[in-house]
C-alpha positions as CSV (number, residue, x, y, z in Angstrom):
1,X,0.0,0.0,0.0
2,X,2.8,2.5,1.0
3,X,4.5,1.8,-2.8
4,X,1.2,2.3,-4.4
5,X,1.4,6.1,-2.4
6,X,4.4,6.7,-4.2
7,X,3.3,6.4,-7.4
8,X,3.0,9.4,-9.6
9,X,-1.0,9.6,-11.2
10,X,0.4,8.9,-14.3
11,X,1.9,5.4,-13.1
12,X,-1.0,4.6,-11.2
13,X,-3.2,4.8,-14.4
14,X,-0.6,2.6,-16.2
15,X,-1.6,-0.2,-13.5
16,X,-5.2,0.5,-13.9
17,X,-6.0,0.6,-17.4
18,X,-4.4,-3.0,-18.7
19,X,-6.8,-4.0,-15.3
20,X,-9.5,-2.3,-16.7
21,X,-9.2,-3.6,-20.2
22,X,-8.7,-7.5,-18.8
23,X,-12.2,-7.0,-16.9
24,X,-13.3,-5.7,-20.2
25,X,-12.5,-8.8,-21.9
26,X,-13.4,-11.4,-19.0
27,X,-17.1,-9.6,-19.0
28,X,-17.2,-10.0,-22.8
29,X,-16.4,-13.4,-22.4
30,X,-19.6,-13.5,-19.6
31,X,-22.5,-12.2,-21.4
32,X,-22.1,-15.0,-24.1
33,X,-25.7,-13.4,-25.9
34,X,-23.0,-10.8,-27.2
35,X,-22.5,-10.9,-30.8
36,X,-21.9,-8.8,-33.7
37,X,-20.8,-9.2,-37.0
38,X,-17.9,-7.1,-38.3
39,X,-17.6,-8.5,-42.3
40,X,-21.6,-6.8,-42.4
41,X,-20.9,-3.8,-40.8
42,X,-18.0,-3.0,-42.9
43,X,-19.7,-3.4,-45.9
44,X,-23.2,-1.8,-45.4
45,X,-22.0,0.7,-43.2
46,X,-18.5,1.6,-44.6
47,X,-18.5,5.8,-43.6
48,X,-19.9,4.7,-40.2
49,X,-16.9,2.1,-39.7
50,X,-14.3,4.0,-40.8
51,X,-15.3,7.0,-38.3
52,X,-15.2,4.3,-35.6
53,X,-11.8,3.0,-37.0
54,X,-10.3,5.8,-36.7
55,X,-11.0,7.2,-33.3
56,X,-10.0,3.4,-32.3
57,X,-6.9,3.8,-33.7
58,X,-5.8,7.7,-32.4
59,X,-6.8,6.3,-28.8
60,X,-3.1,5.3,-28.2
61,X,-2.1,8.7,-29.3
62,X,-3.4,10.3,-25.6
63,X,-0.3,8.3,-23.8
64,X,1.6,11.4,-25.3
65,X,-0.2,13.6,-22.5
66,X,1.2,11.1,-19.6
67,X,5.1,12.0,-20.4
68,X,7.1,14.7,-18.9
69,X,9.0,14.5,-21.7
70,X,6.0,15.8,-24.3
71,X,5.3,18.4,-21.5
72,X,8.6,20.2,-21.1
73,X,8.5,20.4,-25.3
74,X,7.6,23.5,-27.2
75,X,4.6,23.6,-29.5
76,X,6.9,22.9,-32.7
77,X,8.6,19.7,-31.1
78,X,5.4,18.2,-30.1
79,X,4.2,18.2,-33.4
80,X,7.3,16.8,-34.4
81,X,6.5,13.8,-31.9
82,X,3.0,13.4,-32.6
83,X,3.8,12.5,-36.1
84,X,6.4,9.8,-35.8
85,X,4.2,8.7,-32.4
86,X,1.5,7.9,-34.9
87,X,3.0,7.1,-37.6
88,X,4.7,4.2,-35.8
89,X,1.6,2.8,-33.6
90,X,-0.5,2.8,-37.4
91,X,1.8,1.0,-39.6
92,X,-0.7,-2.4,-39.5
93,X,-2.9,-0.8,-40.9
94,X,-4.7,-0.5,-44.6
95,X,-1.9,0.4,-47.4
96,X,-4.3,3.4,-48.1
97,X,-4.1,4.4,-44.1
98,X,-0.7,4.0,-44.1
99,X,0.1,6.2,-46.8
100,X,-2.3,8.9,-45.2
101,X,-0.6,8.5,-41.9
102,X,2.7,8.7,-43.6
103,X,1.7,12.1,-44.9
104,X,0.6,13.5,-41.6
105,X,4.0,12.5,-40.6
106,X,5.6,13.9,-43.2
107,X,4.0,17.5,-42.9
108,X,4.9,17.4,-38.9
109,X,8.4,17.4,-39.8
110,X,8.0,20.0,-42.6
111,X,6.3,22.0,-39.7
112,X,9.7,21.5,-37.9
113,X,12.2,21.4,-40.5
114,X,10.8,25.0,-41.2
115,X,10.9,26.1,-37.6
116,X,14.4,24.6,-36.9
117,X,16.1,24.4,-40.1
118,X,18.3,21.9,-39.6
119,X,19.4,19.1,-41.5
120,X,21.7,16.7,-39.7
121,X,24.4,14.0,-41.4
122,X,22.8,11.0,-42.5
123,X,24.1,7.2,-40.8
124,X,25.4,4.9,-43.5
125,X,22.1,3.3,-43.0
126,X,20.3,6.0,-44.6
127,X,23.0,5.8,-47.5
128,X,22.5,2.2,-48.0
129,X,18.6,2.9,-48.1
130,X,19.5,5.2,-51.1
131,X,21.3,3.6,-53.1
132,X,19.2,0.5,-52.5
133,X,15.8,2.8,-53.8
134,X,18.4,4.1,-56.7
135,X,19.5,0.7,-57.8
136,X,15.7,-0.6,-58.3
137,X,14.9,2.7,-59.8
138,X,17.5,2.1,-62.6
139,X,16.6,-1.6,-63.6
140,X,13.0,-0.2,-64.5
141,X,14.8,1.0,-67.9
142,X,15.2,-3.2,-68.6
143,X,11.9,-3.8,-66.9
144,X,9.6,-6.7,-68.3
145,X,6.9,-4.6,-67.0
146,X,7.5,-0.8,-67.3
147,X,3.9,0.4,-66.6
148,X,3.6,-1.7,-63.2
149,X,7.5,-0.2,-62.2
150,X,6.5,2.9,-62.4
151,X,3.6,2.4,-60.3
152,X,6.0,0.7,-57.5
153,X,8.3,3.3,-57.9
154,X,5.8,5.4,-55.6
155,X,6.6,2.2,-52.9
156,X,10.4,2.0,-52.9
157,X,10.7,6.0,-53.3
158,X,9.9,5.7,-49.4
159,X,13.5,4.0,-49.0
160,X,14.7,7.6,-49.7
161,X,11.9,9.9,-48.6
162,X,11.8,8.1,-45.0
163,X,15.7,8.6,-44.0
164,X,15.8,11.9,-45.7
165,X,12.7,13.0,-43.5
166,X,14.5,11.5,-40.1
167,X,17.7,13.8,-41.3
168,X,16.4,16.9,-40.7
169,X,16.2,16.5,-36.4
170,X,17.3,14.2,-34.2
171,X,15.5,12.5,-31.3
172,X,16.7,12.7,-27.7
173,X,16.9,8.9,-25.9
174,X,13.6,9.7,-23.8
175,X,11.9,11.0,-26.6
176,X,12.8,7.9,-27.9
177,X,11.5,5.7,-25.0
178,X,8.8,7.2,-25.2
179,X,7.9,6.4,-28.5
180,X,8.8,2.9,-28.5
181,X,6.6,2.6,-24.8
182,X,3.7,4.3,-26.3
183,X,4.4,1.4,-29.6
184,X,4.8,-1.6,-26.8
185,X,1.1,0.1,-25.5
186,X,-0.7,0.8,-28.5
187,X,0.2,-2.9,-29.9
188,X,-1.8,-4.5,-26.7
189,X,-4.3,-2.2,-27.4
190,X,-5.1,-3.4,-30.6
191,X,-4.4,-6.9,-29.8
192,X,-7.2,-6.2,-26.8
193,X,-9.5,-5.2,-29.8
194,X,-8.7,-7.8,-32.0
195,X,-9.9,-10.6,-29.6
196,X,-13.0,-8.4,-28.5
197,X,-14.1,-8.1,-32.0
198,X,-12.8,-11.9,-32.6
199,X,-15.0,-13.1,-29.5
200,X,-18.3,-11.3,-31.1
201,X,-17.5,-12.3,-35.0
202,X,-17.3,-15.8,-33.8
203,X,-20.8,-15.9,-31.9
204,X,-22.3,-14.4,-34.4
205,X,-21.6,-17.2,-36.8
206,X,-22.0,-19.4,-34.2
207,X,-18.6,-21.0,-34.4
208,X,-18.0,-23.0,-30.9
209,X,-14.6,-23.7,-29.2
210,X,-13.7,-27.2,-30.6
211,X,-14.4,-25.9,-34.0
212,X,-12.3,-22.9,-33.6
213,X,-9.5,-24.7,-32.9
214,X,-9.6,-27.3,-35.6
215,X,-10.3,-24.8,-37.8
216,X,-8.1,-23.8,-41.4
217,X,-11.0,-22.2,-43.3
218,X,-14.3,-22.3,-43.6
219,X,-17.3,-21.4,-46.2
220,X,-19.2,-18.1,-45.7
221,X,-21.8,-16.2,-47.4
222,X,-20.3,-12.5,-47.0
223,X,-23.4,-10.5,-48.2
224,X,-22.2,-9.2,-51.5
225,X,-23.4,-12.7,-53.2
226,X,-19.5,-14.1,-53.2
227,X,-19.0,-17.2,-51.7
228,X,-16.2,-17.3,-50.1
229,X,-13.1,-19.2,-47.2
230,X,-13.3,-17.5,-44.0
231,X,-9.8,-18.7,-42.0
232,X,-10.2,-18.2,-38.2
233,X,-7.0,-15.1,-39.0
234,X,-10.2,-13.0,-41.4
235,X,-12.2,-13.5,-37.9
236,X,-9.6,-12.4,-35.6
237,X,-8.8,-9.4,-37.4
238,X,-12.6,-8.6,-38.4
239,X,-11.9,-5.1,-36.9
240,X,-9.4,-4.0,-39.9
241,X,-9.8,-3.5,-43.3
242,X,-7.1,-6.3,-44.4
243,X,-5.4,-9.1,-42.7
244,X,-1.9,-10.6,-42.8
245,X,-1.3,-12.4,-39.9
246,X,2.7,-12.9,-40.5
247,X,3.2,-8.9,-40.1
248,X,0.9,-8.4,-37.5
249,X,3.4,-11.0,-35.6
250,X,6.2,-9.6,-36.1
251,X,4.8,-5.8,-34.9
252,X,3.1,-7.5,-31.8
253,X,5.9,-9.7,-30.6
254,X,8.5,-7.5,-31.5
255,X,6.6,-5.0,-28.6
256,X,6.4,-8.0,-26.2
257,X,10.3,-8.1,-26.3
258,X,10.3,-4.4,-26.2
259,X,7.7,-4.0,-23.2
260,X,10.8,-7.2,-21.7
261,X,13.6,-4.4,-22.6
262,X,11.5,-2.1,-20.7
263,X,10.3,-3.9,-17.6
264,X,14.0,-4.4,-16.6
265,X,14.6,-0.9,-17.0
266,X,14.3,0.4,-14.0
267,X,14.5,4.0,-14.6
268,X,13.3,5.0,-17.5
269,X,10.0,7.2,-17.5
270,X,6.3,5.9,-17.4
271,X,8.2,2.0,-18.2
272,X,6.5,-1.1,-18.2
273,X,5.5,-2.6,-15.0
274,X,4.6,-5.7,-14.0
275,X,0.7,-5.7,-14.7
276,X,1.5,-3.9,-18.1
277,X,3.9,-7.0,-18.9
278,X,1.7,-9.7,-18.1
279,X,-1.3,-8.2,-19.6
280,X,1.0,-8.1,-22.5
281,X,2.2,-11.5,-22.3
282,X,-1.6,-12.9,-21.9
283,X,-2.5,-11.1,-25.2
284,X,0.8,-11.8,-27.2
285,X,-0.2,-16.1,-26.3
286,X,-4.0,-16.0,-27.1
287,X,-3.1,-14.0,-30.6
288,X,-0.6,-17.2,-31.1
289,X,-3.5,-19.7,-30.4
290,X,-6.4,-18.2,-31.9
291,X,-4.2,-17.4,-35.2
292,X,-2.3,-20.5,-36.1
293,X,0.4,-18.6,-37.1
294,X,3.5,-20.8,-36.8
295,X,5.4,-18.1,-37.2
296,X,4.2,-16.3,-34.3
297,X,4.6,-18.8,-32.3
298,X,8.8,-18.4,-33.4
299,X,8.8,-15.2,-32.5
300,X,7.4,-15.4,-28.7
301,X,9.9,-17.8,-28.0
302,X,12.9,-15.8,-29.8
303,X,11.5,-13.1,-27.5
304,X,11.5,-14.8,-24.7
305,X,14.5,-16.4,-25.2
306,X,16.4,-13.0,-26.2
307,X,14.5,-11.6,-23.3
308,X,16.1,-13.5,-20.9
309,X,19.3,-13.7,-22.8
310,X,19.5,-9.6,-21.9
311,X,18.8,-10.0,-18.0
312,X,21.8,-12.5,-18.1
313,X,24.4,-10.0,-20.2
314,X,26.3,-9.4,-16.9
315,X,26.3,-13.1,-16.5
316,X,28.5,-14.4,-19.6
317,X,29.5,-18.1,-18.1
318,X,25.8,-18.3,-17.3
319,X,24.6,-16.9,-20.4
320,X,26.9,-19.4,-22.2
321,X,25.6,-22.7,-21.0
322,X,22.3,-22.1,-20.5
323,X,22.4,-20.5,-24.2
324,X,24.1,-24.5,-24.9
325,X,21.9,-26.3,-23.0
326,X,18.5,-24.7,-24.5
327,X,20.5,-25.5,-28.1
328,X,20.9,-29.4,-27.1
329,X,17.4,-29.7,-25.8
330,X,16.0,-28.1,-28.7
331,X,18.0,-30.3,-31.0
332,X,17.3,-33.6,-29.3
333,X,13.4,-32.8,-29.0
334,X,13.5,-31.9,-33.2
335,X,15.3,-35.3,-32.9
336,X,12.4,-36.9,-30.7
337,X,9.3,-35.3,-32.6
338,X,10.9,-35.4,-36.3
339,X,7.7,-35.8,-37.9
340,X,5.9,-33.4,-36.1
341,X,8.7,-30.8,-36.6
342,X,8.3,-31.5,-40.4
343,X,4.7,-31.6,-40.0
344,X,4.7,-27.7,-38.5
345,X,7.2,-26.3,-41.3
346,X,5.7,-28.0,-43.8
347,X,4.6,-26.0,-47.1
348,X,2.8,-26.1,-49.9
349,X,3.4,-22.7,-51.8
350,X,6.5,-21.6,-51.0
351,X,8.3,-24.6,-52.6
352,X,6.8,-24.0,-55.9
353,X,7.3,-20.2,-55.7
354,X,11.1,-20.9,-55.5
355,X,11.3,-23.0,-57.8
356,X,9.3,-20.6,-60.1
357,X,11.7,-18.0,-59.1
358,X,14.8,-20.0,-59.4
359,X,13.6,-20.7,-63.3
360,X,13.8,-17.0,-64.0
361,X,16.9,-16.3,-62.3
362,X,18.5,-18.9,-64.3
363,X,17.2,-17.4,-67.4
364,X,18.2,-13.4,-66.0
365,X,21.0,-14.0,-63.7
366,X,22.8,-10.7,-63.7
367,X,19.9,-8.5,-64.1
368,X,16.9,-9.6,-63.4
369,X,13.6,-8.6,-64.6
370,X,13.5,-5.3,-63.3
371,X,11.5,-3.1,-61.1
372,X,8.1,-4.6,-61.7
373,X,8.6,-7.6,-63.6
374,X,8.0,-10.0,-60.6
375,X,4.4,-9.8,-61.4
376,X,4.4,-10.5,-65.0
377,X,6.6,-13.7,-64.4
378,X,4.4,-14.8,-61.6
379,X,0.8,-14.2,-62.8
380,X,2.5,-16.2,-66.2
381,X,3.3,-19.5,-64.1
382,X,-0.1,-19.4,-62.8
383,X,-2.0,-19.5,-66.0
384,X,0.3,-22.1,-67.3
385,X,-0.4,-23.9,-64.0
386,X,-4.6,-23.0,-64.4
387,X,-4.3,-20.9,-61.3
388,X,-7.1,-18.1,-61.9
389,X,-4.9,-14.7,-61.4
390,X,-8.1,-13.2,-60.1
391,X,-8.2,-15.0,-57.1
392,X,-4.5,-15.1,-56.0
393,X,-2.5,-12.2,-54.9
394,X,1.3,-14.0,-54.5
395,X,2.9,-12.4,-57.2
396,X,6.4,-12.9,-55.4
397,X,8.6,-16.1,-54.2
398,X,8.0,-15.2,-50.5
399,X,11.7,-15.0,-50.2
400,X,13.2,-11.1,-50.1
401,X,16.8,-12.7,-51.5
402,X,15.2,-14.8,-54.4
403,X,12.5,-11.2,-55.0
404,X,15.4,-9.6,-55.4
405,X,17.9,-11.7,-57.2
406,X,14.6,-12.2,-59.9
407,X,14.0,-8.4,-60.1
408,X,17.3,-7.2,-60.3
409,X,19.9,-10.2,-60.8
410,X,22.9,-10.3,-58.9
411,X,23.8,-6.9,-57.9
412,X,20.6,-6.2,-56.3
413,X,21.1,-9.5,-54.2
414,X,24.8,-8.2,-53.2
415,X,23.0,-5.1,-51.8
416,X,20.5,-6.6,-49.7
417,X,22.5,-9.0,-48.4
418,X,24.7,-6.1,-47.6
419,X,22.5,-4.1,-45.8
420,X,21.7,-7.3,-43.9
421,X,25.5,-8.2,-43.0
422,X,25.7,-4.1,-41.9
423,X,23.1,-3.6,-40.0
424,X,23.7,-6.8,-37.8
425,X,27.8,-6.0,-37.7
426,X,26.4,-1.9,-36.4
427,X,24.4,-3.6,-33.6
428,X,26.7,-5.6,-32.7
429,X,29.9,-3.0,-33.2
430,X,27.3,0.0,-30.7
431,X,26.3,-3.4,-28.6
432,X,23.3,-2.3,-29.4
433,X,20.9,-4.8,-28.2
434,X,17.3,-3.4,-29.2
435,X,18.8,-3.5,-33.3
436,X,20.1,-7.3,-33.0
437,X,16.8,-8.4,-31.9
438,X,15.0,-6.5,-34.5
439,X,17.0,-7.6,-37.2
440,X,17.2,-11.1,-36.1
441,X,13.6,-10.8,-36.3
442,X,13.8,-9.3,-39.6
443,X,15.9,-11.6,-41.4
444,X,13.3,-14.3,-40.5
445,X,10.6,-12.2,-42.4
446,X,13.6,-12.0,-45.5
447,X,13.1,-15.8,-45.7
448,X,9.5,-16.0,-45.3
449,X,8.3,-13.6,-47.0
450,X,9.1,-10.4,-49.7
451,X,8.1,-7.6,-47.0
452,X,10.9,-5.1,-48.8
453,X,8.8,-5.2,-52.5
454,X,5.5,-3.7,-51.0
455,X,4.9,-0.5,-48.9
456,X,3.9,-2.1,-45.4
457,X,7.3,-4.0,-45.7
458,X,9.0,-0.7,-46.0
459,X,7.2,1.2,-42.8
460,X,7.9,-1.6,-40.7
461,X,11.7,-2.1,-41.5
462,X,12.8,1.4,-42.5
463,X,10.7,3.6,-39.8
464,X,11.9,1.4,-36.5
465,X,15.7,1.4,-38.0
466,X,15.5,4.9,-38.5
467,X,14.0,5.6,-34.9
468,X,16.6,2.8,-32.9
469,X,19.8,4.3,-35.1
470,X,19.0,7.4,-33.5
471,X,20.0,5.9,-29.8
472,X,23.4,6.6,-30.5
């Protein structure tokens, strides 16, 4: 009782409100004659939805009123903060959102630039970005598909716009705490809302426990006369306009091992405390299990594991065989449950998308197709294969190395796996922890998926880099 006196109001409400929000949920799961169906609401009632949508989503942005740090700030620098606050809490959202968002970030910092006029010298990072947007941006002169490069072009200018715009100021480290605590925050949040609207979607179409479960897809009648597969991901994200479950891991889980970082931090302003963290833990497991996502079930336990790895950096001999025995266990239960292992890596897309890609890179080893030509090459496999291009939307190898070895050949391999090799020999050079983690994260979505090819790949790379390269 006497610590809870010594909280400040602002703490206080940071024990309250994941509280409130778990009663929230537990009462939702009470009244089980609650029910409400998202997919019909979205589509009959689109202006209404995306009113409530968007007063969902600025919710997180009041945390800014709970730091000292926004406070102290003149008028200039906390519109400077607001935008990169939002900007990096929104980038799960629609394409179309995010490219809004990115423009209300983009005129906070012209409000700033123009106030401040400064422009500071860019990291190698930022260089590397350029020349990695320039590179793509020549090959569209050999493209197999000019007219679609040119409408990408929009997507990788951001590889230059973003680190140019994070030039002109630079962020102090509890500006940047408190950016990344109101991210860890707003993450829950939605994660909180996700299984709300998850909880009522499923009532409504009467879909029990055991079924959710065992569930990979099933047939519903959306209202607009199109039959189509409902997977039990579409119902957990019936809140949002579009779903992909493998991003949405890696933004949630990447702020479970950030809200870790910041529950051993002792000192740092308005950090996570103990009922933030297992609130956030609670929410970061049920998204695993109600989403089947394999690989979100990698990334808690890389974040766990890297979480604990960081309490025990002052204990090396430690560090080192538990770090050995966790690598022998893991390797003799692979071992033990082979065919389950196989079972839960197992594929049946990606192999034939490499070996699709690995066709054309044979063919165009030095070059590629150019900016734009994955799609031409991939929608012409599917009609020799019979695959309607109308209902398919993998128009890449899932594979960021093989996406851009196919688009443009060897040399823009060399510079991806450069800016790989760089940005983990940086991290590891400043011992910065928070970079390894992300990027160890990172290179996992380079193997499973193309995120660097399309806009939301490039918001959640390039904006977190460009806001953890500022901590030194």
């Amino acid at each position: 009782m006497n610590k809870l006196l010594n909280y400040t109001k602002c703490q206080l409400f940071y024990l309250v409100f994941p509280v409130f929000l778990a009663l929230c949920l537990i009462i939702l799961l009470f009244f089980t004659n609650l029910s409400f169906d998202f997919f019909a609401f979205k589509i009959h009632r689109k202006a209404i939805f995306k009113t409530i949508f968007v007063a969902i989503t600025l919710i997180p942005v009041f945390q800014l009123l709970t730091f000292e740090t926004w406070k102290k700030a003149d008028i200039f620098r906390k519109v400077l903060l607001f935008g990169i606050a939002l900007f990096t809490f929104c980038i799960n959202f629609h394409t179309s959102y995010s490219f809004q968002i990115f423009g209300v970030f983009a005129l906070c910092c012209l409000f700033y630039f123009f106030k401040k006029r400064e422009f500071f010298s860019p990291p190698f990072f930022y260089i590397l970005m350029a020349i990695y947007f320039i590179y793509n941006a020549i090959s569209i002169f050999w493209s197999s598909d000019t007219g679609f490069g040119l409408q990408k072009m929009g997507v990788y200018a951001l590889y230059l716009l973003i680190p140019l715009i994070f030039s002109a100021f630079r962020l102090t480290k509890q500006e940047i705490d408190m950016i990344l605590l109101i991210f860890i925050r707003a993450m829950f949040f939605f994660l909180f809302v996700s299984l709300c609207s998850c909880i009522l979607q499923s009532r409504f179409m009467q879909i029990s426990s055991a079924q959710w479960f065992n569930m990979h897809g099933i047939a519903f009648f959306n209202y607009d006369d199109v039959h189509k597969v409902i997977t039990n991901r579409d119902i957990l994200f019936a809140w949002l306009f579009r779903q992909h479950e493998t991003y949405y891991s890696f933004a949630y889980i990447f702020a479970f091992f950030l809200s870790i970082y910041y529950f051993l931090r002792r000192k740092t302003e308005n950090r996570i405390n103990i009922v933030d963290f297992i609130f956030g833990l609670i929410l970061v497991i049920l998204y695993s299990v109600f989403s089947h996502a394999r690989i979100a079930l990698v990334f808690i336990i890389l974040a766990m594991a890297l979480g604990f790895g960081y309490k025990l950096l002052n204990h090396k001999k430690l560090l080192v065989v538990l770090s050995v025995a966790c690598a022998v266990a893991g390797t003799v239960c692979v071992i033990i449950f082979w065919d389950k292992f196989i079972f839960f890596i197992s594929d049946g897309t990606r192999p034939t998308l490499f070996q699709i890609a690995w066709e054309n890179i044979c063919q165009r080893p030095f070059f590629g197709a150019g900016l734009g030509g994955l799609k031409q090459i991939f929608t012409t496999a599917h009609s020799s294969a019979g695959i309607d291009i109308n209902f398919t939307t993998i128009f890449h190898p899932h594979n960021q190395f093989l996406a851009d070895w196919m688009q443009t050949g060897i040399f823009g391999l060399a510079i991806m796996l450069f800016i790989v090799i760089y940005t983990f020999y940086y991290a590891i050079k400043q011992r910065d922890f928070l970079i390894f983690v992300f990027m160890l994260m990172w290179l996992q979505m380079l193997l499973i998926e193309s995120p660097m090819i399309s806009e939301r790949g490039v918001f959640y790379f390039v904006l977190p880099m460009c806001i953890l390269m500022q901590r030194k």
